[in-house]
C-alpha positions in Angstrom: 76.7 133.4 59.2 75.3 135.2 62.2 72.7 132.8 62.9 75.5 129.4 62.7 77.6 131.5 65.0 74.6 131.9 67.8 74.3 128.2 67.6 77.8 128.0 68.3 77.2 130.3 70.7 74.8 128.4 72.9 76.9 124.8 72.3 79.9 126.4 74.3 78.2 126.8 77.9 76.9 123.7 77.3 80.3 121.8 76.4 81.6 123.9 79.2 79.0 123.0 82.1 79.6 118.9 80.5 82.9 119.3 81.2 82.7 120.5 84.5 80.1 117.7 85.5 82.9 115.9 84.6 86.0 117.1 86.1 83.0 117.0 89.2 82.7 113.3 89.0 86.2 112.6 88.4 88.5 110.4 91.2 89.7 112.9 92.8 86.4 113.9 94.4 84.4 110.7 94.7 84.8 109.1 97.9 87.0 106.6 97.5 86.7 104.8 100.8 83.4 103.4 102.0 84.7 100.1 104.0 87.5 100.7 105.9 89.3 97.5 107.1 92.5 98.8 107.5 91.5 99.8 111.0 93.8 102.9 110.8 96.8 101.4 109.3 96.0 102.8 105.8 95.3 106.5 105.6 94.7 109.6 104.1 94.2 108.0 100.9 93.7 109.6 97.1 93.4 108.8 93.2 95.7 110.7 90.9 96.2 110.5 87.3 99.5 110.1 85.8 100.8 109.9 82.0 102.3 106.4 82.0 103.5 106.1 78.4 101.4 106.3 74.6 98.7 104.1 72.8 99.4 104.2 69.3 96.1 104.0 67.1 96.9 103.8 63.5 98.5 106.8 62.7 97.6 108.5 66.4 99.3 108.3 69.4 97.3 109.1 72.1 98.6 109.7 76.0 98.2 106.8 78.3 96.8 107.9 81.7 97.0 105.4 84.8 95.2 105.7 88.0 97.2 105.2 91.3 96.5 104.9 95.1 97.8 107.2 96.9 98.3 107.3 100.8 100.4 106.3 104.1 100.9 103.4 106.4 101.4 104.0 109.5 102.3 102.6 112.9 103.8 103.5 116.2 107.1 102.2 117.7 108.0 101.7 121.1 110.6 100.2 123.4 109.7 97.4 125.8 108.2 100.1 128.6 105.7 101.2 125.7 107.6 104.2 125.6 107.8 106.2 121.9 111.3 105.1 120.4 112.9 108.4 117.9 114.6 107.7 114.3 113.8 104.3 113.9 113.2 103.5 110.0 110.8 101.3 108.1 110.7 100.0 104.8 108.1 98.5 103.1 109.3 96.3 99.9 106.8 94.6 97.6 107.0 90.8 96.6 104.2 90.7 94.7 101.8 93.1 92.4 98.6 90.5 91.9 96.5 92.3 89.8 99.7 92.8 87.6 100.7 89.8 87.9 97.2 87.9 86.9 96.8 90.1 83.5 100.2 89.4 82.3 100.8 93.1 82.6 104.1 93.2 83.9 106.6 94.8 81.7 109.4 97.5 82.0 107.3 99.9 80.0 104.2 99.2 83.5 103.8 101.5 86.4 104.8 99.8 89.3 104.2 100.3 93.0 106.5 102.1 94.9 106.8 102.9 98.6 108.8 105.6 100.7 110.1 105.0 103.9 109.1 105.9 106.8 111.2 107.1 110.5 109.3 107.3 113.2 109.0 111.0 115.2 108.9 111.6 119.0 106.3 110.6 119.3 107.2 106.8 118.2 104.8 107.7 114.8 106.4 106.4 111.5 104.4 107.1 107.9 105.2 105.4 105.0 104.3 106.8 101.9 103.1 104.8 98.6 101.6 104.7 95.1 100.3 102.1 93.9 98.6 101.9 90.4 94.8 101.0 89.6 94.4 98.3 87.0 90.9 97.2 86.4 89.7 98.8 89.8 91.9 97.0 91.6 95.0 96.7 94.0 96.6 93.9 95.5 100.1 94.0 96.8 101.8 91.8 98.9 105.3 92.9 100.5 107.4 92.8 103.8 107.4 95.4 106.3 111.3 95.5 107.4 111.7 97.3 110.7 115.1 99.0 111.0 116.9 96.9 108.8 120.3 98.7 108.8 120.5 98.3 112.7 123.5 95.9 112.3 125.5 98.8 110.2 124.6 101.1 113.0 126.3 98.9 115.4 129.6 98.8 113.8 129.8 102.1 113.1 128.3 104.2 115.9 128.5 100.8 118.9 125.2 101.2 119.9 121.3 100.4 117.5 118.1 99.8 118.4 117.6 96.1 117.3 114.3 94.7 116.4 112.1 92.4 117.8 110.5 91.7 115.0 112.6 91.9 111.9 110.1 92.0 108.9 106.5 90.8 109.1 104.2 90.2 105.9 101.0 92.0 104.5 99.0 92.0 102.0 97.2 95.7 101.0 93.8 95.0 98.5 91.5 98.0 97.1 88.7 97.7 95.4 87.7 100.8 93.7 83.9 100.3 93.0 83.3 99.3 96.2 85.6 101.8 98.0 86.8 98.8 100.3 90.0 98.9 101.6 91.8 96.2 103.6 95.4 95.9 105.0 96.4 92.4 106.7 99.7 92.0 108.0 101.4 88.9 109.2 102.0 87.0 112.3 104.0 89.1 114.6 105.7 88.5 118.2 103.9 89.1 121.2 106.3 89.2 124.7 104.6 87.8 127.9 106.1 88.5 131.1 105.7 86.0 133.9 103.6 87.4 137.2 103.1 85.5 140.5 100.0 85.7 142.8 100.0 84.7 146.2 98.7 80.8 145.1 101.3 80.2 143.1 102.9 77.3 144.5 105.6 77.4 141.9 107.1 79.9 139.6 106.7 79.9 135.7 109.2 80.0 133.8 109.7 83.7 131.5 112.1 86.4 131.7 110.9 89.7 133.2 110.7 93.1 131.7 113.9 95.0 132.7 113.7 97.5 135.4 114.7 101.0 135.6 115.7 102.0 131.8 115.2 104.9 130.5 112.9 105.7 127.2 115.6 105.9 124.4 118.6 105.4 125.9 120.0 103.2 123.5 122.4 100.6 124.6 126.0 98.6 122.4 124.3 95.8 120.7 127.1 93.4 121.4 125.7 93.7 125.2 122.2 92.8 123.8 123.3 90.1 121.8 124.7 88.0 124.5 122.0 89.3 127.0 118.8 89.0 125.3 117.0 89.8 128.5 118.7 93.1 128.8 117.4 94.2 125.1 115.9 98.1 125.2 113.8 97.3 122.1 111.9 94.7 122.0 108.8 95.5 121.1 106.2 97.0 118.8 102.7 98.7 119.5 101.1 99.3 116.2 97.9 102.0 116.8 95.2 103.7 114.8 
C-alpha cells in the first residue's frame, strides 16, 4: 500500500507539469498573428474558448467548446477639412459566414459572428468590436460597413446630422489560424477631388471646390445639404492605421 501510494505520488507532478505544458501552448498564448494584411484596420486581436452547446456520445454528453476571434476594427472619421468628426456611429453587419456556409454548418444551435458598434471619439477614432468563431482554422466573413446609418432619423428629430459620403462600403475579413495570416479588404469607396488652376491653365475644369471657412463639427440642417450638395460638412472619410 505505501509503495502504490509513492507511485502515485510521483505520477501527480508529472500530470501536473503536462498540464501546464498545456494550458502553455494553448490559444491564448500562441501568437496568433504572423502576417498582418490588415494594415492596421484589424487589431488587438485574441482566441477565447467558449461552451457552445453538448456532444452526446452514447450515454455521455460531453461540453462543446468553440474557438472565436476576437478583436476591433477600426478607422478614423473626418469632415471634408480632414478635421476629427465626434459621435458618429458605425455598424458593421455580416452577409455572409463562408466557412459556415461551405460545411453546411449553419444552424440555430451554431455560434455565429457578431459585431458591436462602434462611435467615433474626439479624436474622429471609432472601434468596432467582434467575435467571430474558428471552424476548421478558419474565418471568412463578408459584411457591409454602414457609416451613420440613422443620420436621416437624426434629421427629423434634432434638424441637423452629419450625412455620409459614403453610405456603406463592403469587406471581406479571412483568418487563417495556422498560418496566423490575417487579411481585411474592404470595398470600393469615394474619393473627392477638388479642381486647382495653375497659371497655364487656359481653361477651367470643371469640379466643385472644398467649402471655405467651416468650422470642425459644426454640424449644419440636412435639408440645407440636400439641396446644396456643395455646401455638405461631411463628406468624407480618412481611414488610418
Amino acid at each position: 500500500m505505501i509503495k502504490s501510494l509513492g507511485v502515485k505520488s510521483k505520477l501527480l507532478p508529472a500530470a501536473a507539469a503536462a498540464a501546464s505544458f498545456l494550458a502553455a501552448c494553448g490559444p491564448a498564448n500562441k501568437k496568433i498573428v504572423v502576417q498582418d494584411f490588415a494594415e492596421g484596420r484589424v487589431v488587438d486581436l485574441s482566441i477565447t474558448e467558449k461552451l457552445t452547446g453538448n456532444q452526446d456520445f452514447l450515454f455521455v454528453s460531453i461540453p462543446k467548446k468553440t474557438q472565436f476571434l476576437e478583436g476591433y476594427i477600426q478607422g478614423i472619421i473626418t469632415d471634408y477639412a480632414d478635421n476629427p468628426v465626434q459621435g458618429v456611429v458605425v455598424r458593421a453587419v455580416v452577409s455572409a459566414d463562408t466557412q459556415l456556409e461551405d460545411n453546411g454548418l449553419i444552424n440555430e444551435n451554431m455560434p455565429v459572428s457578431s459585431f458591436d458598434p462602434g462611435v467615433s471619439d474626439t479624436n474622429g477614432f471609432y472601434r468596432i468590436r467582434f467575435t467571430l468563431p474558428i471552424i476548421d482554422g478558419i474565418v471568412d466573413v463578408r459584411g457591409k460597413l454602414l457609416y451613420n446609418p440613422g443620420w436621416e432619423q437624426e434629421r427629423e428629430m434634432l434638424g441637423k446630422a452629419y450625412e455620409p459620403q459614403t453610405k456603406e462600403s463592403q469587406f471581406h475579413l479571412y483568418y487563417e489560424r495556422k498560418r496566423g495570416r490575417i487579411i481585411f479588404v474592404e470595398g470600393i469607396r469615394k474619393t473627392i477631388v477638388a479642381p486647382v488652376v495653375g497659371r497655364r491653365a487656359t481653361a477651367a475644369i470643371p469640379g466643385a471646390k472644398p467649402p471655405q471657412g467651416q468650422p470642425a463639427a459644426a454640424s449644419k440642417p440636412a435639408a440645407d445639404a440636400s439641396s446644396k450638395q456643395d455646401d455638405d460638412l461631411f463628406k468624407g472619410f480618412g481611414f488610418g492605421p
